[in-house]
C-alpha positions in Angstrom: 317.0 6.3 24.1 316.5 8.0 27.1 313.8 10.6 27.6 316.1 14.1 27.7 315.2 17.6 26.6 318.2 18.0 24.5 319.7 21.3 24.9 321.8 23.6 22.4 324.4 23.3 24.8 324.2 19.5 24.4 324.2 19.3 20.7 327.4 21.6 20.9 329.5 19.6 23.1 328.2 16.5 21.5 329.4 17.9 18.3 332.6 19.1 19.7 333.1 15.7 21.4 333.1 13.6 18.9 334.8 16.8 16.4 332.2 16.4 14.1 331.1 19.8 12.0 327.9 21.0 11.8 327.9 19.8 7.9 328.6 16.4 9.3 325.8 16.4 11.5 323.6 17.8 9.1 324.3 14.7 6.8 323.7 12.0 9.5 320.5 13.6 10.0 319.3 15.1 6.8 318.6 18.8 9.3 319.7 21.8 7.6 322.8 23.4 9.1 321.4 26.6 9.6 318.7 24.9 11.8 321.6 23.6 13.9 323.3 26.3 13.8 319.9 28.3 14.8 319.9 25.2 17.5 323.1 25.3 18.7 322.3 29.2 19.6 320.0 28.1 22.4 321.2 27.5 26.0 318.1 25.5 26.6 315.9 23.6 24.5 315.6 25.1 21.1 312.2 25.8 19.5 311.8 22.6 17.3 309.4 21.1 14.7 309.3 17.7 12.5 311.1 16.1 14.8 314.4 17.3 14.0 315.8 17.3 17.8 314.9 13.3 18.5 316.7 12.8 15.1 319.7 14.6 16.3 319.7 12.7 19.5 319.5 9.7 18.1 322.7 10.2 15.4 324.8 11.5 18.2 323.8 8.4 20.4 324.4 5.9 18.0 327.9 8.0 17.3 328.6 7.1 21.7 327.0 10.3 22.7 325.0 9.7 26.1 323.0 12.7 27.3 322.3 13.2 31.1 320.5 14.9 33.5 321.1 15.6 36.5 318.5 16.3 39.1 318.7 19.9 39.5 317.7 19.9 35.7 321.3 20.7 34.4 322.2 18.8 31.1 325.1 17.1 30.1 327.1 14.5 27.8 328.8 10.9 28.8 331.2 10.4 25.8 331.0 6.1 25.4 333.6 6.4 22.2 336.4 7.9 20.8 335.7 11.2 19.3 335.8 10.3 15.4 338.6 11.6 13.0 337.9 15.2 11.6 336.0 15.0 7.8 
């Protein structure tokens, strides 16, 4: 996994990407969907405790999410897999 301060912004289009719903999300990773939601809200990086953004990386990784960084700081998604069917 590489080391990026996931962004709200990133967890949205990640989510979009791959059209999953924040109830989807919230079971891959066992967060609560009003703390992605809360999340989600933040242009940057959201205010986070217990881990919950690594965890949220790492499910949207392992779904073909790659985040990115580019040098002046803005953050981004590579989408390595076909967004998944709608649940």
């Amino acid at each position: 996994m590489q080391a990026v301060n996931l962004t709200g912004t990133q967890i949205r289009a990640a989510r979009g990407a791959l059209n999953w719903s924040v109830q989807r999300l919230a079971d891959e990773t066992g967060v609560g969907t009003a703390t992605i939601v809360r999340y989600e809200l933040s242009d940057s990086i959201p205010r986070s405790r217990k881990g919950n953004l690594k965890t949220i990386q790492k499910a949207l990784e392992a779904a073909g999410i790659e985040f990115t960084q580019a040098e002046d700081g803005s953050p981004g998604i590579i989408i390595r897999t076909e967004p998944s069917k709608p649940t």
